[in-house]
N, C-alpha and C positions, 0 to 999 in steps of 0.2 A: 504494500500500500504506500503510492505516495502521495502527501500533501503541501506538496510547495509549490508554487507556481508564480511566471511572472507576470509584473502587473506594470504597466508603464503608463506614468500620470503625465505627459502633454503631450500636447497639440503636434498633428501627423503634420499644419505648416503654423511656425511660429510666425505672430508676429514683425516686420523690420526691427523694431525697436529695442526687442526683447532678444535679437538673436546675430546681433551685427559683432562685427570686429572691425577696427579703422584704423586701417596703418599710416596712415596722414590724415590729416586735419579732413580733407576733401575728398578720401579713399569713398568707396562705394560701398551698399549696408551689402554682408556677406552672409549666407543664411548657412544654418547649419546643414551638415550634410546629411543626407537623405536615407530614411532606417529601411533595409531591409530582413523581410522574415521568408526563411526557406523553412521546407517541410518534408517529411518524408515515412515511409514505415519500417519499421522495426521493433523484434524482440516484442511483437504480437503488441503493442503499441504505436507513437509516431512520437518521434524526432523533430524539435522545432530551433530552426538559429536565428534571433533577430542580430543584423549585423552594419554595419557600413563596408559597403563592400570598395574595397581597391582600386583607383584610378587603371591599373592593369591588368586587373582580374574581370570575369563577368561572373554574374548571379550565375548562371546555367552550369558554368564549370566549377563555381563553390559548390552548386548543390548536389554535381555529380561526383565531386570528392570526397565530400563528406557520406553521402551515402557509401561507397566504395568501403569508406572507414567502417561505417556501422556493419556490414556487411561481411565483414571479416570478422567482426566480432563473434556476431552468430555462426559464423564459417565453424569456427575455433571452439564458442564455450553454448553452445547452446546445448538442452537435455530436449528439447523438442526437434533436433533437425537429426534426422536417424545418422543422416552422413558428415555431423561434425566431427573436428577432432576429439570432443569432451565423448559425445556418444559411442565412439569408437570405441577410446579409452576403459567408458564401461561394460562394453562388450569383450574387453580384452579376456583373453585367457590367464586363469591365474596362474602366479611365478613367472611372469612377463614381464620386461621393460618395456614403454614409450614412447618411443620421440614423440615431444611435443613442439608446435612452433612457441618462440620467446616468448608472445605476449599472455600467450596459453599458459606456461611456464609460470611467469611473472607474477600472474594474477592467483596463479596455484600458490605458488610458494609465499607471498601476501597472506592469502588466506590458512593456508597450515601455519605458520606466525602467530595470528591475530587468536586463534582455534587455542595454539597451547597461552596464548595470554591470558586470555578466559577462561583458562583452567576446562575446554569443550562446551564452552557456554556459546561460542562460535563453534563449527565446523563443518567445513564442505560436505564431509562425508556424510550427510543427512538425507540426502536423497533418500533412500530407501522409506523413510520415515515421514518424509512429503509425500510421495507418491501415495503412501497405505491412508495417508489422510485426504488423498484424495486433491490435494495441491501444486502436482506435479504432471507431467504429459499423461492425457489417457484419457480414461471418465472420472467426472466428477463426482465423487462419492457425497450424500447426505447423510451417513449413519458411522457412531464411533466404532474402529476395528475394535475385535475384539484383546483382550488379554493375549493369547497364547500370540496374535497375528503380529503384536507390538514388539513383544519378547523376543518372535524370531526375527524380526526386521532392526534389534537394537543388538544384534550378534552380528550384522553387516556395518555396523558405524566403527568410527575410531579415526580421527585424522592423525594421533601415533603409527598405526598398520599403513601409511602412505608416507614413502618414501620417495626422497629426490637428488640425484645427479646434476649436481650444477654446470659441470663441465661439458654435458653432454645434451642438456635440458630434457633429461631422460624423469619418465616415473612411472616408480614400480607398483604394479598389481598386484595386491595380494590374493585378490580370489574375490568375486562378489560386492567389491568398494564399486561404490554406485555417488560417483562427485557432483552435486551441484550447484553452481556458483551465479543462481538468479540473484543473489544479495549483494552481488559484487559488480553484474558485469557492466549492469546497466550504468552503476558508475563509472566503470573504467572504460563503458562507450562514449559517455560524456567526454571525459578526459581521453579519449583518442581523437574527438571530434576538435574540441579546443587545441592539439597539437597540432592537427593539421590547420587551422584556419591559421594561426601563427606561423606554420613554414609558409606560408601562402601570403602574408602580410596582412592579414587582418589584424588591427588595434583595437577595435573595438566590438564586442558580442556578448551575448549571452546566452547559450545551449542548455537546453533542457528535454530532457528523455525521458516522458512519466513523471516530472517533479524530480530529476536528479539535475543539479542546476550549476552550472560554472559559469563566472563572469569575468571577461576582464577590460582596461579598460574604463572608458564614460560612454553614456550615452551621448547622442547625436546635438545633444541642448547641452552637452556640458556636464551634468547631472548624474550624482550615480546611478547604475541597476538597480530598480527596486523589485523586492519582490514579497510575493504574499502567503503566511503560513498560515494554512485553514482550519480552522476548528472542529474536531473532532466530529464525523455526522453531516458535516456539510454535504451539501447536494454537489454530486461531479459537474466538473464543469464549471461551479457556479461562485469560484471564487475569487472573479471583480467586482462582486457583491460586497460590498461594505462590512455585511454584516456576519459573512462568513469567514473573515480575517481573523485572524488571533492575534497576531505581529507582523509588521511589515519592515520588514530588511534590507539595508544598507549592504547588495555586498560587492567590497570592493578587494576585487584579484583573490575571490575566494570559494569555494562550493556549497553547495547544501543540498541534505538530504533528509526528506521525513520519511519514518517508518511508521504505520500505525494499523489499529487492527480491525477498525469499523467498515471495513469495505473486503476485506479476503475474509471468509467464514461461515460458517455452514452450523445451523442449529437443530438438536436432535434430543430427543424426547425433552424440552425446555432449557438445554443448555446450550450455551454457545461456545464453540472450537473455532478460536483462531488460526491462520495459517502460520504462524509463529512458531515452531516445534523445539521445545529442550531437548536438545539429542541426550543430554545426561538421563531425561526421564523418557522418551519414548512418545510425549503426549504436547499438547498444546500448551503452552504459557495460561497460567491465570492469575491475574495480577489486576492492582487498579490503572497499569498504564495506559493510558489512549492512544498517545504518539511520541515520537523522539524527534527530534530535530537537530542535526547536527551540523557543523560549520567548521571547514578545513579546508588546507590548501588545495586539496586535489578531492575528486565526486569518489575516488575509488573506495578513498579512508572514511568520507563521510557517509556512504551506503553501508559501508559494512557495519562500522559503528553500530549505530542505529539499531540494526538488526540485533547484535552483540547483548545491546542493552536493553532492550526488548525481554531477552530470554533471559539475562542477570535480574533483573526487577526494578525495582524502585531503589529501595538503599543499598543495594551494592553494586546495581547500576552507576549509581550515582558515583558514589566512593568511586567507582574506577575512573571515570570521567574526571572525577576531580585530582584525584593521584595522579593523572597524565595530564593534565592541564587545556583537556578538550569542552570544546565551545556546544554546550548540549542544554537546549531548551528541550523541558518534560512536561507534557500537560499530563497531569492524575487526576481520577475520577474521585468527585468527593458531594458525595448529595446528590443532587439534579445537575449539580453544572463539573466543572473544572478547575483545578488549579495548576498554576507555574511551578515548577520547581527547576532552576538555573544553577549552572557551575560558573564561577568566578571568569573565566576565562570565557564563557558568552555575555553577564552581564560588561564585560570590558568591550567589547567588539559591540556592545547595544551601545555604550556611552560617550565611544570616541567620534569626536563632531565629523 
């Protein structure tokens, strides 16, 4: 689930007055330069870049580069494309090495890191345990597995039994490791997209894939990227609505990512199962979190995040965010509504002018 979205407050043509620069006294009013938004599909949603595009670039060839990017993405780490390289991988036969291509590699090796941080409160190796919930390629299940089905699907997890060759960008199958990395990739499609629009000479954008969000850069007036995090329940789609904002963000040369659980989940004899899954427990997250929202240099560290702290909880979600000095707005469920709970390192990033 994502909840971040961008939201841009002026005028598609400014003003003279409001939007001139005068290099002499008698120079001529110069208007800002002109915003473009590309679009695109991917990773079973759509890819949007508002951009200024380049004096030597055109729109048609940004947009066919960037999709090329996303593209490879899904080539690489998708559990829905039977003939990626991530699919293959679990198809491999056990006691097998790998090859993977680098950015496959990369995002692996990220995530087996991030997996022993979290003591497995992260870990790729979850697949198995998305799928039986019915959150993974295939049919979408309404009804909780049972016992024995959890048991034997949490005898397939372990991001320790996955091992990695750095020299070689090799990794080993242990037999039945079922990798998957929807928590990551969409951020590090984000952050492929943002690479390429800077070899390209793009200065100024803002990409978002789903609510996974990089900026860098000013907008077209000067002004930073604004962008809007939605309150729990809001209606999709519907958050240029004033009243579906929670906070509206400054970000400047930064990412963001909301995880939250009011929109993946399935309810069965009066309870509700998030797509959230503790691989330590086998089962859904239950907890009073609504959403996470995280803010870091790059979309790859802010998606997983989120995820991370999702399945840690409230206070020892927290506690980790805080020991690491990450920028993490928490909305918790309390009565009918919501509250804020923030780490020092996001109320700083709210207060600096």
């Amino acid at each position: 689930m994502r909840g971040a979205h961008s939201i841009l407050r002026f005028a598609a043509t400014l003003p003279c007055a409001a939007a001139f620069v005068c290099a002499f006294a008698l120079a001529a009013c110069v208007r800002a330069p002109a915003l473009t938004t590309l679009r695109g599909p991917t990773m079973g949603t759509i890819w949007s870049v508002k951009l200024v595009v380049p004096s030597q670039r055109s729109a048609d060839e940004l947009q066919r580069g960037i999709q090329r990017e996303v593209d490879k993405v899904v080539a690489q780490m998708s559990t829905y494309e039977v003939d990626s390289d991530l699919s293959r991988y679990n198809r491999a036969r056990a006691g097998t090495w790998q090859t993977l291509p680098p950015e496959f590699f990369s995002v692996l090796d990220y995530a087996l890191s991030l997996a022993g941080d979290t003591g497995g409160a992260y870990d790729p190796t979850v697949g198995p345990l998305v799928n039986l919930w019915g959150f993974g390629p295939g049919t979408r299940l309404h009804e909780a597995p049972s016992d024995a089905a959890i048991a034997a699907a949490r005898e397939r997890i372990g991001y320790a039994r996955i091992r990695l060759d750095p020299a070689t960008h090799r990794a080993w199958q242990p037999g039945d490791a079922y990798i998957d990395l929807s928590s990551v990739a969409k951020g590090f499609g984000t952050d492929q997209i943002a690479r390429y629009l800077e070899r390209e000479g793009v200065t100024s954008y803002l990409v978002d894939i789903s609510g996974e969000l990089r900026a860098h850069g000013r907008r077209p007036d000067g002004g930073d990227w604004q962008v809007g995090i939605e309150k729990p329940g809001a209606a999709a789609g519907a958050v240029d609505a004033a009243n579906e904002i929670q906070r509206v963000v400054r970000l400047r040369e930064k990412s963001m990512a909301t995880s939250g659980d009011y929109r993946h989940f399935f309810e069965d004899a009066g309870r509700y199962f998030s797509h959230h899954i503790d691989p330590r427990t086998g089962r859904p997250v239950e907890h009073r979190i609504a959403s996470v929202t995280t803010i870091a240099d790059d979309c790859m560290h802010a998606d997983s995040i989120g995820t991370a702290l999702m399945v840690l909880g409230e206070d020892a979600g927290l506690a980790y965010a805080r020991e690491r000095g990450l920028a993490v707005l928490m909305l918790v469920r309390e009565g009918d509504g919501f509250v804020e709970r923030t780490t020092p390192a996001f109320d700083a990033l709210m207060a600096s002018p």
